[in-house]
Each structure stands twice: as C-alpha cells, then as structure tokens.
N, CA, C and O atoms as a GROMACS GRO file, in nm:
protein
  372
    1UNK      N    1   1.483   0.402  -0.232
    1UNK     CA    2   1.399   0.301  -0.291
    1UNK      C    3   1.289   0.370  -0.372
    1UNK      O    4   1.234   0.475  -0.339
    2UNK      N    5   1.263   0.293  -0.488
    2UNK     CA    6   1.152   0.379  -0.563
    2UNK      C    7   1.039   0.312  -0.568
    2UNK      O    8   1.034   0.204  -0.509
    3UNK      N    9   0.945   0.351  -0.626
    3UNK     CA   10   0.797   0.270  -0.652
    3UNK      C   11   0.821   0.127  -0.736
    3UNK      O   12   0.736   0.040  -0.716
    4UNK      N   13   0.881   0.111  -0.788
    4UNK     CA   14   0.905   0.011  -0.884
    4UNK      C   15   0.988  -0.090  -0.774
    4UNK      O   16   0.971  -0.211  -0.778
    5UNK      N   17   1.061  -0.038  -0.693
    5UNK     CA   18   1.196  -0.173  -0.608
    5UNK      C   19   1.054  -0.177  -0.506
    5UNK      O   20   1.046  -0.296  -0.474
    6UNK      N   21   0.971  -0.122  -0.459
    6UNK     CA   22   0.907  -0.131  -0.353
    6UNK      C   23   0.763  -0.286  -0.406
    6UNK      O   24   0.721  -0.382  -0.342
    7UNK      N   25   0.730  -0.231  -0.561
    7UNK     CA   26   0.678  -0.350  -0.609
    7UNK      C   27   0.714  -0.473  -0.625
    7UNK      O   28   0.641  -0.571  -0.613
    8UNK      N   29   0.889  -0.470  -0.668
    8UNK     CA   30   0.996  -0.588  -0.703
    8UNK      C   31   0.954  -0.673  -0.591
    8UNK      O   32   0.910  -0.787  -0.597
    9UNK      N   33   0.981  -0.582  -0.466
    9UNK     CA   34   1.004  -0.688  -0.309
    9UNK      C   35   0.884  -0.719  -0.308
    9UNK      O   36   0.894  -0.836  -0.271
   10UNK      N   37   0.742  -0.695  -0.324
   10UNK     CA   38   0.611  -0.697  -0.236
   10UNK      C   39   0.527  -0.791  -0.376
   10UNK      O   40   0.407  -0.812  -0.388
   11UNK      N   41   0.638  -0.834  -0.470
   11UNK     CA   42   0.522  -0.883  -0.570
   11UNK      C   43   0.523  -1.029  -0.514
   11UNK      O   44   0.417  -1.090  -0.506
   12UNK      N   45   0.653  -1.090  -0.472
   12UNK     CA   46   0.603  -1.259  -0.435
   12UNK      C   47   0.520  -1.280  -0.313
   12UNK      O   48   0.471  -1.390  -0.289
   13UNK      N   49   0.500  -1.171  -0.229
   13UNK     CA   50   0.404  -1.210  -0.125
   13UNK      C   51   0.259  -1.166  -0.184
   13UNK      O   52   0.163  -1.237  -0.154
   14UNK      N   53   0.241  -1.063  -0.259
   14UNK     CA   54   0.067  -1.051  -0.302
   14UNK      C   55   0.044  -1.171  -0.430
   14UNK      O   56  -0.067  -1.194  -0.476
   15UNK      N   57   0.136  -1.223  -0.463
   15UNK     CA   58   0.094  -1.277  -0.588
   15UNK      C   59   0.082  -1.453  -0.503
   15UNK      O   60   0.027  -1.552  -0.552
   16UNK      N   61   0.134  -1.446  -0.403
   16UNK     CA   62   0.052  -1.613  -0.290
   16UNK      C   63  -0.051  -1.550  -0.166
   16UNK      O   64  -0.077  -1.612  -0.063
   17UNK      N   65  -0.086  -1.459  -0.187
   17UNK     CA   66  -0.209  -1.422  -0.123
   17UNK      C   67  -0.298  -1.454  -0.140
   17UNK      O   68  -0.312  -1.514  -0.246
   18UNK      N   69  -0.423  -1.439  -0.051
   18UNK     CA   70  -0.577  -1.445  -0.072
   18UNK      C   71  -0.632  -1.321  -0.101
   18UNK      O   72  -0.746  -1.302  -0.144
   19UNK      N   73  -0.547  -1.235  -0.077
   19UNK     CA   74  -0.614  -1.097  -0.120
   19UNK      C   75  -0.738  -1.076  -0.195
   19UNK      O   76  -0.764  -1.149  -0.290
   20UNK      N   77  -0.798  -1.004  -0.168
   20UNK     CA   78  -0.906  -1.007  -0.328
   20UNK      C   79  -0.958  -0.884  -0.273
   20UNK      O   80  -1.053  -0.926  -0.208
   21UNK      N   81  -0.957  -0.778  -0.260
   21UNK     CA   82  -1.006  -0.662  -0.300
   21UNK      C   83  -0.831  -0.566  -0.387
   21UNK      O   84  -0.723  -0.614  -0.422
   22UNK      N   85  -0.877  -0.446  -0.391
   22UNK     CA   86  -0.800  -0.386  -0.462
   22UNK      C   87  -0.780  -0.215  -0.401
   22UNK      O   88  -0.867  -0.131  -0.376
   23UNK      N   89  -0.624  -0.208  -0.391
   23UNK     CA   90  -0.597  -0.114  -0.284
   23UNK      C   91  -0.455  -0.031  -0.337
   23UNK      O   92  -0.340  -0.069  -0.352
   24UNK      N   93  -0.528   0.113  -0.359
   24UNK     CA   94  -0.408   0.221  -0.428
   24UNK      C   95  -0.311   0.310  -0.331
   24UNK      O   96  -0.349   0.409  -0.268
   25UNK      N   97  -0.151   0.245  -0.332
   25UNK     CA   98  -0.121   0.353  -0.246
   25UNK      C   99  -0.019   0.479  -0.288
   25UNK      O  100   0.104   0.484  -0.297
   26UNK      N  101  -0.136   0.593  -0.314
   26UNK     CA  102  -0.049   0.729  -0.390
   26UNK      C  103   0.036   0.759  -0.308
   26UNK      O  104   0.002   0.752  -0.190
   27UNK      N  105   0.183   0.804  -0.342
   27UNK     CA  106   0.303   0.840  -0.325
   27UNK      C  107   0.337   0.978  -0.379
   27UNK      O  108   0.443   1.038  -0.389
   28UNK      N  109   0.210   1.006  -0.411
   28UNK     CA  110   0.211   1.185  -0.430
   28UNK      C  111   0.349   1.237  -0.609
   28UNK      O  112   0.292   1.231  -0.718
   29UNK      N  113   0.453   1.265  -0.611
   29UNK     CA  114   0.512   1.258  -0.670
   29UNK      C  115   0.574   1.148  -0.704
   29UNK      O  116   0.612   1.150  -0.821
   30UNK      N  117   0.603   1.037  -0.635
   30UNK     CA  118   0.667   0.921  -0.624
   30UNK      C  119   0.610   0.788  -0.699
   30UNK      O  120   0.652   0.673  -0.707
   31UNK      N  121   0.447   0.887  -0.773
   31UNK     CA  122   0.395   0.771  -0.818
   31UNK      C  123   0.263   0.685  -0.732
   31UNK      O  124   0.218   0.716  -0.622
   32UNK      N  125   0.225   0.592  -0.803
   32UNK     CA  126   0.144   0.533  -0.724
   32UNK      C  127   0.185   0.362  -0.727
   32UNK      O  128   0.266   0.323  -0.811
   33UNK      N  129   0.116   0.255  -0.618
   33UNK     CA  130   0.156   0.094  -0.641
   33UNK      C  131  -0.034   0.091  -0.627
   33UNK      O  132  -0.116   0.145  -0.552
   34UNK      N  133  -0.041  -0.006  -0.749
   34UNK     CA  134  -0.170  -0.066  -0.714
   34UNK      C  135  -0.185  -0.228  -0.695
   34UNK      O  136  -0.171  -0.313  -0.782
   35UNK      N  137  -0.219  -0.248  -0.554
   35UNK     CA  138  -0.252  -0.425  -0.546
   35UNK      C  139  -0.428  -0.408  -0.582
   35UNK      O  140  -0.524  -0.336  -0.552
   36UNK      N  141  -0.396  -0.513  -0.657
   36UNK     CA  142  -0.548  -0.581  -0.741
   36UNK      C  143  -0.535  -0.714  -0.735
   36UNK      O  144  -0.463  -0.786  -0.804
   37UNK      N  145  -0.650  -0.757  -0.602
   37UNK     CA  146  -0.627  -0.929  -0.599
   37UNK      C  147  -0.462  -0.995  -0.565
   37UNK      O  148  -0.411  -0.967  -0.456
   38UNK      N  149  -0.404  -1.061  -0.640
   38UNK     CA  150  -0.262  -1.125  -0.660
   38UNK      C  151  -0.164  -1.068  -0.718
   38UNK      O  152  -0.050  -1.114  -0.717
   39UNK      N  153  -0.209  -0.927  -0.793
   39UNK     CA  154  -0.112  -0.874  -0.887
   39UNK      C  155  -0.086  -0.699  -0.864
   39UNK      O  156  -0.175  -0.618  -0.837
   40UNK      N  157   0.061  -0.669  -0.883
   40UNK     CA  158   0.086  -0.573  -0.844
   40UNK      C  159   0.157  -0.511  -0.978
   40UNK      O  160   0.213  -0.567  -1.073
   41UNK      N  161   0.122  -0.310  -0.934
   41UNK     CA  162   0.197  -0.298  -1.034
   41UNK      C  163   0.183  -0.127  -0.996
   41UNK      O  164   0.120  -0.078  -0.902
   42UNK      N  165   0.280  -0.040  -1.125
   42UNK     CA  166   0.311   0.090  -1.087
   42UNK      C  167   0.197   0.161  -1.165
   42UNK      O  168   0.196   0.283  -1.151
   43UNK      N  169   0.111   0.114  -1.235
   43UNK     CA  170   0.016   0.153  -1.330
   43UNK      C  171  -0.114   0.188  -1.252
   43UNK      O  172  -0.172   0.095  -1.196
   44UNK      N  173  -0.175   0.336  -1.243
   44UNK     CA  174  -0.287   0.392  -1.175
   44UNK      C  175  -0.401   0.332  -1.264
   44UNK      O  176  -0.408   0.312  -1.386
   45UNK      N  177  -0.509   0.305  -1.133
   45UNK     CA  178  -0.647   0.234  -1.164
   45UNK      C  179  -0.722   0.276  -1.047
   45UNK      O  180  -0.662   0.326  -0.951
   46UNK      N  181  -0.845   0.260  -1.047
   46UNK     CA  182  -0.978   0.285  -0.981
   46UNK      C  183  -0.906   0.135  -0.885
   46UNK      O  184  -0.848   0.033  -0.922
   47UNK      N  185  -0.942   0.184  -0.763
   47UNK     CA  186  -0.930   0.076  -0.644
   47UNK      C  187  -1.074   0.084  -0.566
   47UNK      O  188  -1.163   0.165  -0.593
   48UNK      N  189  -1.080  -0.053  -0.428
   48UNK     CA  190  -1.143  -0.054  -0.324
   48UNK      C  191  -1.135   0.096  -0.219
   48UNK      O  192  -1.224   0.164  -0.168
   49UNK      N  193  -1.007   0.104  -0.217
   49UNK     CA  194  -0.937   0.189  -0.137
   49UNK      C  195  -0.798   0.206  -0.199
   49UNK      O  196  -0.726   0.137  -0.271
   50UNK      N  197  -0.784   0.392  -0.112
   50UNK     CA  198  -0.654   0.430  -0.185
   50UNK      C  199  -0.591   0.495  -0.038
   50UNK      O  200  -0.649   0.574   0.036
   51UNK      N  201  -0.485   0.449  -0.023
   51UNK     CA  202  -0.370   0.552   0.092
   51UNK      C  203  -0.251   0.616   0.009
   51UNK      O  204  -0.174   0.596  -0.085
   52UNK      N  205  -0.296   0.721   0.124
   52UNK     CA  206  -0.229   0.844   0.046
   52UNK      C  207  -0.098   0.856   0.162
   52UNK      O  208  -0.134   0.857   0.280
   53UNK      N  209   0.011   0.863   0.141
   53UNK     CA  210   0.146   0.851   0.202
   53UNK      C  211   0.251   0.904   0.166
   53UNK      O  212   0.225   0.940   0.051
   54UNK      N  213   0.380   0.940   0.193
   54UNK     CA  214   0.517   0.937   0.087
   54UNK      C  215   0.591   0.810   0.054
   54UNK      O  216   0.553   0.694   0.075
   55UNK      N  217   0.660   0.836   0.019
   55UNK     CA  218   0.738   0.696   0.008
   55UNK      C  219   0.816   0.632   0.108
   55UNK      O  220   0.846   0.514   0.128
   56UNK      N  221   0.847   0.768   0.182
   56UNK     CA  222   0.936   0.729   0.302
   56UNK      C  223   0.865   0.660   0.396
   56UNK      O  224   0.920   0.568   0.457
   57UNK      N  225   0.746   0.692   0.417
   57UNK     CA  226   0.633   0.679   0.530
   57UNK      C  227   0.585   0.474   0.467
   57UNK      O  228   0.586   0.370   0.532
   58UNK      N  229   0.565   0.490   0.383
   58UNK     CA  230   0.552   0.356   0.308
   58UNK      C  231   0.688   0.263   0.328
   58UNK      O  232   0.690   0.143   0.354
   59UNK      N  233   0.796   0.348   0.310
   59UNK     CA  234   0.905   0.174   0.365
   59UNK      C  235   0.900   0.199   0.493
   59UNK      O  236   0.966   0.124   0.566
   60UNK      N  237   0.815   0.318   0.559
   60UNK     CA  238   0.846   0.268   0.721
   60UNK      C  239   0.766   0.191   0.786
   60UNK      O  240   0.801   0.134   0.889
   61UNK      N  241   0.657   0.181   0.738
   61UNK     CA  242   0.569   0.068   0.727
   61UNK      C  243   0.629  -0.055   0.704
   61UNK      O  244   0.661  -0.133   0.794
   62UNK      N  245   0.648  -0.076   0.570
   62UNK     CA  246   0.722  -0.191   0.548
   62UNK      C  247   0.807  -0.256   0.644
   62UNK      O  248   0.802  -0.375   0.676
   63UNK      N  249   0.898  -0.152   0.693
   63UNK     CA  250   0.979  -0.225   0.782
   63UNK      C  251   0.961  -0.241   0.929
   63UNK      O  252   1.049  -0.271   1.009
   64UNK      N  253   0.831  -0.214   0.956
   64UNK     CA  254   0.795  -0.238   1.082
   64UNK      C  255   0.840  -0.059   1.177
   64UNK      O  256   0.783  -0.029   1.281
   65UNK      N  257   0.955   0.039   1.106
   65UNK     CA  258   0.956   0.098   1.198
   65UNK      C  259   0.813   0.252   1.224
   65UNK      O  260   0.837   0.352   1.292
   66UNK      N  261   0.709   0.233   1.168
   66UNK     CA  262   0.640   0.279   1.156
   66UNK      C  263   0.528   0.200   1.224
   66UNK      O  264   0.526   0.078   1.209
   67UNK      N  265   0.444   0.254   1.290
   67UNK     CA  266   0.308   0.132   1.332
   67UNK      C  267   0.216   0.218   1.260
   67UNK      O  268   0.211   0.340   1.275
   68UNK      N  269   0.149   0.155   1.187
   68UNK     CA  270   0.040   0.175   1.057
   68UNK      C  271  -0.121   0.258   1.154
   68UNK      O  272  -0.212   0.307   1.087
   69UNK      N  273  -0.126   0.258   1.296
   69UNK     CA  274  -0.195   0.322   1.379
   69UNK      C  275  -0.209   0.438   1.384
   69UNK      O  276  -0.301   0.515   1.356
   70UNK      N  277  -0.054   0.455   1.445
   70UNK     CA  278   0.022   0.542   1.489
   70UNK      C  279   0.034   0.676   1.380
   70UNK      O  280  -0.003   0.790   1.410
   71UNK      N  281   0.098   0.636   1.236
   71UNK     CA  282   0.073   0.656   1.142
   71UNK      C  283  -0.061   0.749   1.069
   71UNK      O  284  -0.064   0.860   1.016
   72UNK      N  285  -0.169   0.641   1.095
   72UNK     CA  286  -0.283   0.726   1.080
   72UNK      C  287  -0.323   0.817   1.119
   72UNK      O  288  -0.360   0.907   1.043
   73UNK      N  289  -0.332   0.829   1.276
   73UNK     CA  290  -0.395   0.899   1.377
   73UNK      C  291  -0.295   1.046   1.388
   73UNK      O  292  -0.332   1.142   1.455
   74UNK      N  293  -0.170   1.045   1.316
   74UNK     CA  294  -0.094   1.152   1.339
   74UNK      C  295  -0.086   1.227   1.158
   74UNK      O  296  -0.016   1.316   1.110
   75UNK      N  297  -0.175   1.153   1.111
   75UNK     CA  298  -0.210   1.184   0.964
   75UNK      C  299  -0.060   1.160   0.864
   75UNK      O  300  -0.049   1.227   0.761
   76UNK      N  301  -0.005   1.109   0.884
   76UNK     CA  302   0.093   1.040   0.808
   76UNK      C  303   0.062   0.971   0.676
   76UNK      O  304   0.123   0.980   0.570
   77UNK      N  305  -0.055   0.895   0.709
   77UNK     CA  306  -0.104   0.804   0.601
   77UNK      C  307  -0.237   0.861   0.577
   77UNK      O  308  -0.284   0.860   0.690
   78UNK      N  309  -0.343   0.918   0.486
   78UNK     CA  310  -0.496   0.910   0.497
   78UNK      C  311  -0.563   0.764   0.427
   78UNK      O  312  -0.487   0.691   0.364
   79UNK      N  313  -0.655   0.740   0.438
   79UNK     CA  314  -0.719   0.669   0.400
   79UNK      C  315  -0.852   0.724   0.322
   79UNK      O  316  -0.920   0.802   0.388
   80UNK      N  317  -0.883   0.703   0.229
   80UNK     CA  318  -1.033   0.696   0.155
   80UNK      C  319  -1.098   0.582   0.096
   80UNK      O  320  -1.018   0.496   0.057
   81UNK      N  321  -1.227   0.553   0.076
   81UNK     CA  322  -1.297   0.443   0.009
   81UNK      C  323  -1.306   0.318   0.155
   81UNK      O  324  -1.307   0.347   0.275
   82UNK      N  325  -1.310   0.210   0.106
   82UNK     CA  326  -1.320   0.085   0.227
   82UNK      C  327  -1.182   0.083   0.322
   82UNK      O  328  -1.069   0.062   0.276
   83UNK      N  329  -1.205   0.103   0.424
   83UNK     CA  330  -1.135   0.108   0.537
   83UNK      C  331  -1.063  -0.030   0.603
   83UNK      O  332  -0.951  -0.044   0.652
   84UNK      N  333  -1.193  -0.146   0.581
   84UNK     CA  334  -1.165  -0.263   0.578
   84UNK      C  335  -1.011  -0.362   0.489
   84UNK      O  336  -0.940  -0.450   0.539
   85UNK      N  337  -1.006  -0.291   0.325
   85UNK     CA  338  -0.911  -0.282   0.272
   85UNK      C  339  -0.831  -0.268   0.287
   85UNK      O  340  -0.753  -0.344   0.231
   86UNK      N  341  -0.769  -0.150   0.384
   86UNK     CA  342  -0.652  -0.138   0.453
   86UNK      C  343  -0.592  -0.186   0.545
   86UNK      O  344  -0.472  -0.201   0.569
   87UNK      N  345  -0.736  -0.224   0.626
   87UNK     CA  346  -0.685  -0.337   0.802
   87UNK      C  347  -0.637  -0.469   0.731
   87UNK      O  348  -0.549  -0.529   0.794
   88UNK      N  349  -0.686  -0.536   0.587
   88UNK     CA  350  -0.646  -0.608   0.559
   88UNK      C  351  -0.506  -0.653   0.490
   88UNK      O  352  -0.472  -0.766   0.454
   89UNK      N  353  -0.434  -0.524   0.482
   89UNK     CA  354  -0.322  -0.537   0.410
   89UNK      C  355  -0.194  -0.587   0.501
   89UNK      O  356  -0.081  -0.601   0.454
   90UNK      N  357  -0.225  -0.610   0.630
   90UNK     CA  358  -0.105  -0.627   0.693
   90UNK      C  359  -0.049  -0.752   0.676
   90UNK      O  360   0.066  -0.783   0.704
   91UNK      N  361  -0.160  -0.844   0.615
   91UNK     CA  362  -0.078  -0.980   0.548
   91UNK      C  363   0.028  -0.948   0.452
   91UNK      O  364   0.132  -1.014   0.445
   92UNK      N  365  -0.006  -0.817   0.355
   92UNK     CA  366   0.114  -0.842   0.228
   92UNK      C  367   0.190  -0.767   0.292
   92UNK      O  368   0.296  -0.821   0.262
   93UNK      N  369   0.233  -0.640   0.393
   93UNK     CA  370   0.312  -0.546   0.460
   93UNK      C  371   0.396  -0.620   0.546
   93UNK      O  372   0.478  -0.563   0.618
   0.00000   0.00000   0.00000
C-alpha cells in the first residue's frame, strides 16, 4: 500500500469529520499524508502536529493490529508539536 491508497481509503472518513486541527504523518521515504480539518492529501505543509512512522507501522495502526500506545512507548511512532492532535485522531484511524 502506498501513501496515496492509504489517503484513497481515509479520505471519506476525514472529509465527515469534526476534525479541525491539522496533523502530518511523515513516512520517511514513503512520503508524507497531511489531514487539515476535513481534507486530506499527499502534499507536505506546516501542521498542529507531525508523527513520524513507516508505512508499515501506519497500516498497522490502521488495522487495529498495532495499539497506537504500545507503538509509542516502544518508539515506533514519535510524536512532535500538540500531543492532543494525535489522541484525537483515533476517530479518523
């Protein structure tokens, strides 16, 4: 799966969200996805917050076989900027 199929699937749930901050997640070589508010896309921008991940680590999230905790604490994922941003993403994940 690439950055672009990972946006395809995740654009009809952020785009009926309440979302409203804005949250970058770099994929290192793989690119980056930025949610801004309702709209998603593969195009890098200044965010709230940015997680830094692979791609693999990102559909394992997605699919639940990853716990986004778990994840952190074993440095899988980092986090920088609002922290809050991220606890909030588990509505669009």
């Amino acid at each position: 799966m690439s950055a672009q199929d990972i946006v395809d699937r995740l654009r009809p749930r952020v785009e009926k969200s309440d979302f409203e901050k804005s949250v970058k997640f770099d994929l290192g070589k793989d690119g980056v996805i930025v949610v801004n508010g309702t709209s998603i896309s593969t195009t890098d921008a200044e965010t709230d917050c940015t997680i830094s991940l692979s791609l693999d680590n990102l559909e394992g999230l997605m699919s639940g076989d990853i716990s986004p905790t778990m994840a952190f604490m074993t440095g899988k994922i980092k986090v920088t900027g609002d922290m809050t941003v991220a606890m909030a993403l588990s509505q669009l994940l």
